[in-house]
VOGU-3710 file (C-alpha; in Angstrom, 3 decimals, decimal comma):
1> xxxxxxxxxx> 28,535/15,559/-9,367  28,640/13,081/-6,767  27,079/13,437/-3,025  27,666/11,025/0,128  25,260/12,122/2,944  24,976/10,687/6,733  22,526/12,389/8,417  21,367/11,693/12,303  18,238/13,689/14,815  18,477/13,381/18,360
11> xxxxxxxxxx> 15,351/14,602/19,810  12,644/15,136/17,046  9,808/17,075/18,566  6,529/18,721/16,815  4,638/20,103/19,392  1,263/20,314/17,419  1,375/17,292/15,661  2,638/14,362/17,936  1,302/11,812/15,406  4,153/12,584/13,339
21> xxxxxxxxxx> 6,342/12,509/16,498  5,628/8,692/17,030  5,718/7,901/13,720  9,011/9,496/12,621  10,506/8,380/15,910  12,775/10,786/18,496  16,101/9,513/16,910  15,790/9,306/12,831  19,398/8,517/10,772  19,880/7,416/7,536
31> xxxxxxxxxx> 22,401/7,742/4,708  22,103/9,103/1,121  24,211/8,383/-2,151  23,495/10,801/-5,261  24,656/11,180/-8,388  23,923/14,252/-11,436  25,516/14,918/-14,557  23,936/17,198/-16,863  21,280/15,950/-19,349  20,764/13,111/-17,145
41> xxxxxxxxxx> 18,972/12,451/-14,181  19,220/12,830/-10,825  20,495/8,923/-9,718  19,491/7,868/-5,987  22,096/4,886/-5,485  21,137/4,594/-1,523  18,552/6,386/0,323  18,990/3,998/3,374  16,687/5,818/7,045  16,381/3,891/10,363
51> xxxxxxxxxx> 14,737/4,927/13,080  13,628/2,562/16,263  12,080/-0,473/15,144  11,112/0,895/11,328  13,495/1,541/8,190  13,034/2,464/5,082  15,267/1,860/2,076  15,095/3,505/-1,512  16,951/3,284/-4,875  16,159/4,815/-8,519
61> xxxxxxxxxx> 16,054/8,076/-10,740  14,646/11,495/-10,902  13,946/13,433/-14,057  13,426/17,186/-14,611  10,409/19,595/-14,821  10,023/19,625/-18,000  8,638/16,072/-18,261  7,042/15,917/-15,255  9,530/15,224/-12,620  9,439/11,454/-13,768
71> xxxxxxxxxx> 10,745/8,500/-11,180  11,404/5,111/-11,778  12,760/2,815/-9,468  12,112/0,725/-5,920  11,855/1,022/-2,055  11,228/-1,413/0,830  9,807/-0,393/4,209  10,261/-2,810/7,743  7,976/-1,790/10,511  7,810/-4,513/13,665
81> xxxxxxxxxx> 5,220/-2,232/15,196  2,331/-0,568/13,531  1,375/1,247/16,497  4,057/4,166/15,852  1,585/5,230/12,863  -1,627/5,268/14,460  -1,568/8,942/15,356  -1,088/9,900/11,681  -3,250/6,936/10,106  -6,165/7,982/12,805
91> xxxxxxxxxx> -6,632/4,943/13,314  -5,519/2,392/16,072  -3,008/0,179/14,172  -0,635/-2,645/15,290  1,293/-5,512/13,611  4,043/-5,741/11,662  4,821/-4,299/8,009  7,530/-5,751/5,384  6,549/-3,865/2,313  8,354/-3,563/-1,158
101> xxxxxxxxxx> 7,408/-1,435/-3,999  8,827/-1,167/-7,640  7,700/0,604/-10,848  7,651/4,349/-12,200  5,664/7,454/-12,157  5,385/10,829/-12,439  4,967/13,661/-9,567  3,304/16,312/-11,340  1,225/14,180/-13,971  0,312/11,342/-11,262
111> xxxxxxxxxx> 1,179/8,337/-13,258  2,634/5,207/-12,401  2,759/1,661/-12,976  3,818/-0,150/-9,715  4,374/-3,396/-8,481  3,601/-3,725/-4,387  4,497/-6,775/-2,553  3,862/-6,687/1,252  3,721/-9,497/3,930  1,912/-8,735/7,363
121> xxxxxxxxxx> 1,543/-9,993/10,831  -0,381/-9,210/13,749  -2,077/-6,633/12,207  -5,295/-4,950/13,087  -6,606/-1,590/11,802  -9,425/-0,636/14,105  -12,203/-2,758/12,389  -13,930/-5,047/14,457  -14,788/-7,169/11,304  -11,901/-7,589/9,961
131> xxxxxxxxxx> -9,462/-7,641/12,351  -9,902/-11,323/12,867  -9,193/-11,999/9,296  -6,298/-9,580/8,790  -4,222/-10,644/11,872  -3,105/-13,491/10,389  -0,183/-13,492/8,648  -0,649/-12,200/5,666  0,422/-11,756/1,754  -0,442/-9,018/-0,270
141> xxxxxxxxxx> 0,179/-8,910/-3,608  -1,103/-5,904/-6,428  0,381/-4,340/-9,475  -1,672/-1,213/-10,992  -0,909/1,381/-13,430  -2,904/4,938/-14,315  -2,246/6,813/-17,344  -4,257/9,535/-19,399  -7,237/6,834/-19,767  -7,788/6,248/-16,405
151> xxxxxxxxxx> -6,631/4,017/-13,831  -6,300/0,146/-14,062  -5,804/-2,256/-11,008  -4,110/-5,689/-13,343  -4,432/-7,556/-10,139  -4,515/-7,622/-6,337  -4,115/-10,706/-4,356  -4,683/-11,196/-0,702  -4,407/-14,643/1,395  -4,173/-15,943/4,351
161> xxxxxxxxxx> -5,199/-19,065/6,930  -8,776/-17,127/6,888  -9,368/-15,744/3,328  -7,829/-15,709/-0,237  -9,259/-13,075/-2,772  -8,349/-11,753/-5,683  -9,221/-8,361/-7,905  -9,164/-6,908/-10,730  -10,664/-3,443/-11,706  -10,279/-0,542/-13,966
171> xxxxxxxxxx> -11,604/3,246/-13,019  -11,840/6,733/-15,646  -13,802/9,653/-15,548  -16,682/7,719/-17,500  -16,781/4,053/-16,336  -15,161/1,616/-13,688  -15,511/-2,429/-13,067  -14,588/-4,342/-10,450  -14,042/-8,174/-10,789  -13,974/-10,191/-7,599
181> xxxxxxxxxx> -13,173/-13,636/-6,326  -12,862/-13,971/-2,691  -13,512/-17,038/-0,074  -13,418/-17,205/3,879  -12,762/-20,028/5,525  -15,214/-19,217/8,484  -17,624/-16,438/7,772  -18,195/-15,968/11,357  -14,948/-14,278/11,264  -17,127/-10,977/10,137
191> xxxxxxxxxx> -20,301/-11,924/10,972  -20,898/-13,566/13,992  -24,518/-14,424/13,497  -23,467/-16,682/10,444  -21,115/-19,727/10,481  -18,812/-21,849/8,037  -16,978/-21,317/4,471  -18,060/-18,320/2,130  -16,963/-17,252/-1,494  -18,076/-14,292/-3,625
201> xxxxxxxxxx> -17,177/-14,155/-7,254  -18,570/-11,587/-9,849  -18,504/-8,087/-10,755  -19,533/-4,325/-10,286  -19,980/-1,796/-12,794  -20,704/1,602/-13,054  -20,688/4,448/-15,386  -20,756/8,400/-14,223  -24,356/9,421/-13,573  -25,892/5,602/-13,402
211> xxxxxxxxxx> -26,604/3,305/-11,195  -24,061/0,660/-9,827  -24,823/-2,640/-11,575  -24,002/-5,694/-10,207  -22,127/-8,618/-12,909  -22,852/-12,263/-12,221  -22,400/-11,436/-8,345  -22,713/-14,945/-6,978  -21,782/-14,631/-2,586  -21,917/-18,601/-1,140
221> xxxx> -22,212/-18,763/2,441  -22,396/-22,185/4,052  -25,032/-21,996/7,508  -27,042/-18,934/6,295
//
């Protein structure tokens, strides 16, 4: 069985909720490709959907119930203004978003291991402190995976003109960790009553019903 779907919204209203008015945008269009076969899955060749200034494009697999709905696969998402999604964020956000994500997962069992790439401009989120450093344009960089033991964050790099940082962490039921190496170029950036270069490296750890415990936590800040 093969599918070819164009689909097109003039007019998009939700009276109650016009958060998801802005966001999804008065004119939404897209296209779809599918294929199924029995004792296969459910193939998404093109999941392409425009609308305004944002589009979002999607390829990969579905499984069945029985295991889970499984999905493999990998989507990209262009915003050029950030704005559209404050009313559902609630938050004031601006900027622009060019966001990719690959890997697999499951719906019903909740997990994945993904691979996130996103680059950034202008953006601000509604935080006074860190606004300044996240306007910039900006790299973003993470892969993570969760699985019956818990959920493990391999790596997440950010960088810009104003800061570089990278993690590393792992979270279950019992434990977590958090390893952290992270430098500003200008620390007044976030704290105005400090000035020049700053770098944190170390670690957090905790276990359920204990105390956070801080792991060679070493913060550098030049003019305190």
């Amino acid at each position: 069985l093969t599918a070819a779907l164009d689909f097109a919204m003039q007019g998009f209203a939700h009276d109650s909720d016009p958060g998801l008015v802005a966001a999804v945008g008065q004119t939404p269009q897209g296209r779809a490709n599918l294929r199924w076969r029995d004792g296969a899955p459910l193939e998404v060749g093109a999941l392409d959907i425009t609308s305004g200034d944002a589009a979002l494009s999607a390829r990969g697999q579905i499984d069945g119930l029985a295991e889970g709905f499984p999905v493999t696969g990998r989507a990209s998402l262009r915003a050029d203004d950030l704005s559209r999604f404050s009313g559902i964020a609630g938050r004031d956000l601006a900027g622009q978003i060019n966001m990719s994500l690959a890997g697999s997962g499951t719906l019903l069992g909740g997990a994945f291991d993904i691979a996130l790439d996103t680059d950034t401009d202008g953006l601000t989120i509604g935080q006074e402190r860190l606004d300044p450093v996240l306007s910039r344009q900006t790299r973003l960089r993470a892969t993570a995976r969760r699985d019956e033991f818990g959920t493990v964050l391999d790596r997440l790099q950010l960088w810009n003109s104003a800061i570089e940082a990278d993690l590393s962490g792992r979270l279950n039921a019992a434990s977590g960790a958090l390893s952290v190496v992270a430098s500003l170029s200008d620390v007044s950036l976030v704290e105005p009553r400090l000035n020049g270069p700053a770098k944190v490296t170390g670690g957090l750890g905790w276990t359920a019903g204990g105390a956070l415990v801080l792991e060679d936590l070493i913060a550098r800040v030049a003019g305190a």
